[in-house]
C-alpha positions as CSV (number, residue, x, y, z in Angstrom):
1,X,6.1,11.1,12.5
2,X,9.5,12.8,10.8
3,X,10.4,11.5,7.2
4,X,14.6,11.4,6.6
5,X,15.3,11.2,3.5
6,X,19.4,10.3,4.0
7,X,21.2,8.7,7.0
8,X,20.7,11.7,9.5
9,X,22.8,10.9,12.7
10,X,20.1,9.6,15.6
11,X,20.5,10.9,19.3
12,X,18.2,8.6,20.7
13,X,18.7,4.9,20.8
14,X,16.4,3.0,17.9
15,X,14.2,-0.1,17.1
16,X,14.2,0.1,13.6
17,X,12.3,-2.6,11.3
18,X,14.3,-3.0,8.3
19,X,12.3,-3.8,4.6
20,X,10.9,-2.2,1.3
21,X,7.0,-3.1,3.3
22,X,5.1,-2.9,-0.2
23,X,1.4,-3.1,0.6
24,X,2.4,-3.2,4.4
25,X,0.4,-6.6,4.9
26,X,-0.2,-8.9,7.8
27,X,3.8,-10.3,7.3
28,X,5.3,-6.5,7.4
29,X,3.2,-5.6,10.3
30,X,4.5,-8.3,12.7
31,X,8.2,-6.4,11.6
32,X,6.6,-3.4,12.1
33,X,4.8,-4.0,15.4
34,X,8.1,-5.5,16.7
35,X,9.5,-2.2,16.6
36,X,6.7,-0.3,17.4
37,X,6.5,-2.3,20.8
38,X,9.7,-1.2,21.9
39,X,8.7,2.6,22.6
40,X,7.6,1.0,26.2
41,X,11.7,0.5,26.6
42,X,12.4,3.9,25.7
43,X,13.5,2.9,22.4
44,X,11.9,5.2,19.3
45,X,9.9,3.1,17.1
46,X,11.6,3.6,13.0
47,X,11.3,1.8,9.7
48,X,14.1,1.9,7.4
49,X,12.9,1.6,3.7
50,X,13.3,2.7,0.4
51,X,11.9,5.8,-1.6
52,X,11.7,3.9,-4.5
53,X,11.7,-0.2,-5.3
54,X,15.3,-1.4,-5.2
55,X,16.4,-3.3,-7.8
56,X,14.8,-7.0,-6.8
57,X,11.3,-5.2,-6.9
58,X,11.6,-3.1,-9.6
59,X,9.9,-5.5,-11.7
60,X,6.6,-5.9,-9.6
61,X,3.9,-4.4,-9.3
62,X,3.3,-2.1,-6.4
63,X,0.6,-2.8,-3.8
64,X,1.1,0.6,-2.3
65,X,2.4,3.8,-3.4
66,X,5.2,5.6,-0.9
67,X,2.7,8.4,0.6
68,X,0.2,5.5,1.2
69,X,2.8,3.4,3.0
70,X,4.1,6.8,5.5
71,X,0.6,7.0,6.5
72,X,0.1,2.7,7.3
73,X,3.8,3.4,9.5
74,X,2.1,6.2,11.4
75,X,-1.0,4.3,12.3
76,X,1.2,0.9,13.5
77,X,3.3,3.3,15.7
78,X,6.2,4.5,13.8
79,X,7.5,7.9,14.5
80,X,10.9,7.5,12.4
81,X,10.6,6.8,8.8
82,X,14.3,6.5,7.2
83,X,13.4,6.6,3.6
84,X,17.2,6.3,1.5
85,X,17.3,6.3,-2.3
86,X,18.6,3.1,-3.2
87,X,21.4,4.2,-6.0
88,X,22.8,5.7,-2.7
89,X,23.6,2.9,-1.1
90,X,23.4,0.1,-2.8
91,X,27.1,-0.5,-3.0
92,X,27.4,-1.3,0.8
93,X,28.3,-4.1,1.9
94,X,26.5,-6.1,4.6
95,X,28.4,-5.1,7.1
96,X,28.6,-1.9,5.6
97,X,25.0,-0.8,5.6
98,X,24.5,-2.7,9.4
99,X,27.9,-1.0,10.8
100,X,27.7,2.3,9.5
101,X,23.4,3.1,9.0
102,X,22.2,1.2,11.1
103,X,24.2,1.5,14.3
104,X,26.2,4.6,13.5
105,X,23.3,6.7,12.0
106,X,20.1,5.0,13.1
107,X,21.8,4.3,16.6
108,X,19.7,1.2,16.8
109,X,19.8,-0.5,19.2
110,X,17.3,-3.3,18.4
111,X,16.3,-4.4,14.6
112,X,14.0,-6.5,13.2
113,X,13.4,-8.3,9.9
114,X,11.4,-10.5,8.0
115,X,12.3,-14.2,7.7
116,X,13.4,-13.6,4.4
117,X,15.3,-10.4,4.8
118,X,18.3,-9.8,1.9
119,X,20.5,-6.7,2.2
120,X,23.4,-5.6,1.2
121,X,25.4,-5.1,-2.7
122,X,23.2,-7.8,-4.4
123,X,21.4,-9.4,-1.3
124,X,24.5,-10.5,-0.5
125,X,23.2,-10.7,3.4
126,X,20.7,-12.8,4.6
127,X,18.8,-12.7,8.9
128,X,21.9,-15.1,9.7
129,X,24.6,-12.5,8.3
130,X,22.3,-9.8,10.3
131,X,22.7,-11.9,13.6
132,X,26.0,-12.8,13.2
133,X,27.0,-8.9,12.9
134,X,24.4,-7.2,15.4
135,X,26.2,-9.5,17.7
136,X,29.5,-8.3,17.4
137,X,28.4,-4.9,17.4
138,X,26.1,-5.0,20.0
139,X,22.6,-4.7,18.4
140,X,19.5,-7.3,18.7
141,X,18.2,-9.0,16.1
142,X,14.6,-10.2,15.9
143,X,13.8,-12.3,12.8
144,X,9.8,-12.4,12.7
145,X,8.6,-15.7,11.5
146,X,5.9,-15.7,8.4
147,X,2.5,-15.1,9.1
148,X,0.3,-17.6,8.1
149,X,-3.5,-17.7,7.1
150,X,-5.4,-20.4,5.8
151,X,-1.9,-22.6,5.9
152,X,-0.1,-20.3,3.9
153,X,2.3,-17.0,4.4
154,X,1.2,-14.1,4.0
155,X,3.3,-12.5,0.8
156,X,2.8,-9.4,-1.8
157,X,3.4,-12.2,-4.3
158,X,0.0,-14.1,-2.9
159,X,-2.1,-10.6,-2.5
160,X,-1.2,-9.7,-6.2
161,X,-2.6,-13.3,-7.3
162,X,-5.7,-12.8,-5.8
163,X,-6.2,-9.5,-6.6
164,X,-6.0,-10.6,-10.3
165,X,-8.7,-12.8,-9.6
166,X,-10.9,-10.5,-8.5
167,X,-10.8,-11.8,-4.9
168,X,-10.6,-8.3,-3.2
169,X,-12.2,-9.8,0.5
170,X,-9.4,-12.2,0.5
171,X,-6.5,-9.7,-0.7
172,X,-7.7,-7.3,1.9
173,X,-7.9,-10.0,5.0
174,X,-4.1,-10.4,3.9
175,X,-3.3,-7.1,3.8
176,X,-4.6,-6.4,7.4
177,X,-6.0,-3.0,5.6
178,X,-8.8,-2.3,2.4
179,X,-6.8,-2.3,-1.1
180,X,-7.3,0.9,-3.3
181,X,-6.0,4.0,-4.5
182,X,-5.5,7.5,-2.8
183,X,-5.2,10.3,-5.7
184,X,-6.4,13.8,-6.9
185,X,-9.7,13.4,-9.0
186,X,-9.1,14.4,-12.6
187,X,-11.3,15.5,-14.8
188,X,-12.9,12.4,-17.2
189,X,-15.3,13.6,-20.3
190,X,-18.6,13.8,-18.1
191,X,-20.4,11.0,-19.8
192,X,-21.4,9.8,-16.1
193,X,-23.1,13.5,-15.8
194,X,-25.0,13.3,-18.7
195,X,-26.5,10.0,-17.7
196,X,-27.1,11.2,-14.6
197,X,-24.5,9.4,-12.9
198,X,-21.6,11.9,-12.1
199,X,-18.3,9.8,-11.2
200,X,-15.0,10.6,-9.8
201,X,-11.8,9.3,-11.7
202,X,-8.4,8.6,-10.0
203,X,-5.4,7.5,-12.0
204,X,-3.6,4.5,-11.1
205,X,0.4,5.7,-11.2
206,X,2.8,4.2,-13.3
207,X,4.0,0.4,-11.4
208,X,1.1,0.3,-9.6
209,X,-0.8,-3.0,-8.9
210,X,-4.4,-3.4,-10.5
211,X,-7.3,-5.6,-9.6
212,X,-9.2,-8.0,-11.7
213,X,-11.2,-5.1,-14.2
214,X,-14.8,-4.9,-13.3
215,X,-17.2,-2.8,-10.8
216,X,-16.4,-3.3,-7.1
217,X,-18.7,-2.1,-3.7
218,X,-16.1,0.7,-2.9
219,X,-16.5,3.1,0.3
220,X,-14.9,6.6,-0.3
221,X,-13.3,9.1,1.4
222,X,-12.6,12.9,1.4
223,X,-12.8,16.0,3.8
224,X,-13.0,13.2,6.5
225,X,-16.4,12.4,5.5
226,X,-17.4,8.7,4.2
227,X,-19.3,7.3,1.7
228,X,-20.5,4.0,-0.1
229,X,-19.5,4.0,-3.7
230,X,-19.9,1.6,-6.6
231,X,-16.0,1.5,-8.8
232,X,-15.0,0.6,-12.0
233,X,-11.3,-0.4,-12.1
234,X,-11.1,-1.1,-16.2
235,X,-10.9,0.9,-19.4
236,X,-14.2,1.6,-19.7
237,X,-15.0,-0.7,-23.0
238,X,-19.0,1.1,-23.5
239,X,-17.0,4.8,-23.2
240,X,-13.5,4.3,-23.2
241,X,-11.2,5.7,-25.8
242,X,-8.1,4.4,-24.7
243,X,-6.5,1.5,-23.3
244,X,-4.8,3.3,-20.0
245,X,-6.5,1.5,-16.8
246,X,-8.7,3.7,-14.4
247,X,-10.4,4.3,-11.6
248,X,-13.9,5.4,-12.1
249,X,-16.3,5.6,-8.9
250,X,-19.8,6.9,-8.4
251,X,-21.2,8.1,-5.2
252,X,-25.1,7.8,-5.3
253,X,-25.2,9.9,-1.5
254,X,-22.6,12.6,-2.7
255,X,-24.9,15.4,-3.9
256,X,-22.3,17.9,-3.6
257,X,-19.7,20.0,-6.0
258,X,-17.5,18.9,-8.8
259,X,-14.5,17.0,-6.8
260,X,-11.8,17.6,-9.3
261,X,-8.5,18.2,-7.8
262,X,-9.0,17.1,-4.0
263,X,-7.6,14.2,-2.7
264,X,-9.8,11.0,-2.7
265,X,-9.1,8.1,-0.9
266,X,-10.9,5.2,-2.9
267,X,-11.0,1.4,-0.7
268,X,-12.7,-1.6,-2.6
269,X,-14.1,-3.9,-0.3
270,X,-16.5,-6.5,-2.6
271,X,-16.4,-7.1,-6.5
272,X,-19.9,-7.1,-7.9
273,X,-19.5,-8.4,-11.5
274,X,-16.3,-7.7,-14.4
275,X,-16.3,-5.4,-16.5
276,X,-18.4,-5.4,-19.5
277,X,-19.3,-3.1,-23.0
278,X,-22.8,-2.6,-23.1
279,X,-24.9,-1.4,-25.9
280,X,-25.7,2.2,-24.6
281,X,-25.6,4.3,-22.8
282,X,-29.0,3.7,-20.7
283,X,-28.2,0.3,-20.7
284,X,-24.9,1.5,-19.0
285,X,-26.6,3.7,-16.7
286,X,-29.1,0.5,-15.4
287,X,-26.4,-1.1,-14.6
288,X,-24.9,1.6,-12.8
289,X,-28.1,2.4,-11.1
290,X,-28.0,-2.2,-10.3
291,X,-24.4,-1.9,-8.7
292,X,-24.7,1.3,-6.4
293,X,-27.9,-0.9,-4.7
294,X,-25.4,-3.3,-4.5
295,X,-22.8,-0.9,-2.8
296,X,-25.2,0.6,-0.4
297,X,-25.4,-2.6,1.1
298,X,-21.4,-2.7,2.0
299,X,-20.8,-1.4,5.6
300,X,-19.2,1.8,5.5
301,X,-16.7,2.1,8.7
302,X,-17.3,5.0,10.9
């Protein structure tokens, strides 16, 4: 898959899917999947996004960072990823961005959108200002309807509620993939080592969504090797001498090396009880030693 990072001028003819994608849920894939279909018309599957949240979602919280999302677009079938800083071009015009990106740099020749799709200086465009101009120009547009589960669309909006309820099953049924974090392990003050418990920790960058604090059933991955793992998403109230939010995770099969500085890819796929101060440190390390039996029991995908 090649990254562009400005409007690079495209020889072959393009299905792009057009939108920011954050957490690249059930709703973005049907976008995505539109596009990613129309390699069998010898169309090149892309996605045009953002590097960065334009201005409408600067204010949420991110479900996925941008190196998360590139690898979710390989994996649905995207070999294009147009990636444009939005200070760039967030003066076009409607007609603008679709006239001179979309056709005369993308060279799309079929696009497709969400059913709430706004583009353009200020969402000034909407799908029907999309249609109205592919048509003129000659480009299709495919407007994906919502995706529904349980009688309701699928939305970031809806994934961030539950995840601050703690309902990570539900969150990750919506987002078609397991929610969590993909970082370099830092190094944390060993307290987990001296209880016999080593732990990884993984820091949640700055914007990023966070679960409902407490200990989750967690599988874990690095050097393309699997494991189950029991994760604290919290400030560590028994240990904790600050108020930033981590990710703490224990691997009871791991009996390996220190892991600082590789990449870990953490997934949570149950939570097992919030997060709570306990009155030492053995009493901390039971109930570490309580939630990894709980985590062996998750089903780690091969």
């Amino acid at each position: 898959m090649r990254i562009f990072r400005s409007p690079e001028k495209s020889t072959d003819p393009t299905a792009v899917a057009l939108g920011f994608f954050d957490g690249v849920h059930l709703g973005h894939r049907a976008v995505i999947g539109a596009a990613a279909k129309c390699r069998a018309e010898g169309l090149c599957p892309a996605v045009f996004t953002f590097s960065s949240p334009p201005r409408s979602k600067k204010d949420a919280e991110q479900l996925t960072d941008f190196d998360e999302k590139l690898i979710l677009f390989e994996k649905l079938g995207i070999e294009r990823v147009y990636a444009l800083d939005f200070e760039e071009i967030k003066n076009k015009t409607p007609e603008e961005f679709v006239i001179e990106i979309v056709k005369g740099a993308f060279n799309a020749q079929k696009v497709f959108c969400g059913f709430n799709f706004l583009f353009g200086c200020r969402g000034a465009g909407n799908t029907r200002t999309l249609k109205a101009i592919g048509e003129r120009i000659g480009i299709e547009i495919g407007v994906v309807e919502p995706v529904l589960v349980d009688g309701e669309v699928v939305s970031s909006t809806r994934i961030r509620s539950l995840l601050r309820e703690g309902e990570i099953e539900k969150a990750n049924v919506l987002l078609g993939h397991d929610f969590g974090l993909r970082a370099k392990a830092v190094e944390g003050r060993h307290i987990g080592t001296l209880m016999d418990t080593p732990t990884i920790n993984l820091e949640f960058g700055k914007g990023r969504a966070l679960p409902k604090f407490g200990v989750y059933g967690s599988v874990v991955t690095f050097d393309g090797e699997k494991y189950a793992g029991v994760t604290n998403i919290g400030v560590r109230p028994t240990v904790g001498d600050n108020n930033a939010p981590n990710c703490e995770t224990f691997i009871p099969g791991y009996k390996g090396g220190a892991l600082y500085g590789r990449e870990i890819d953490v997934r949570l796929k149950s939570f097992i009880r919030p997060e709570r101060k306990f009155s030492s440190l053995d009493e901390l390390k039971s109930a570490i030693q309580s939630d990894a039996e709980k985590a062996y029991q998750l089903t780690v995908d091969s």
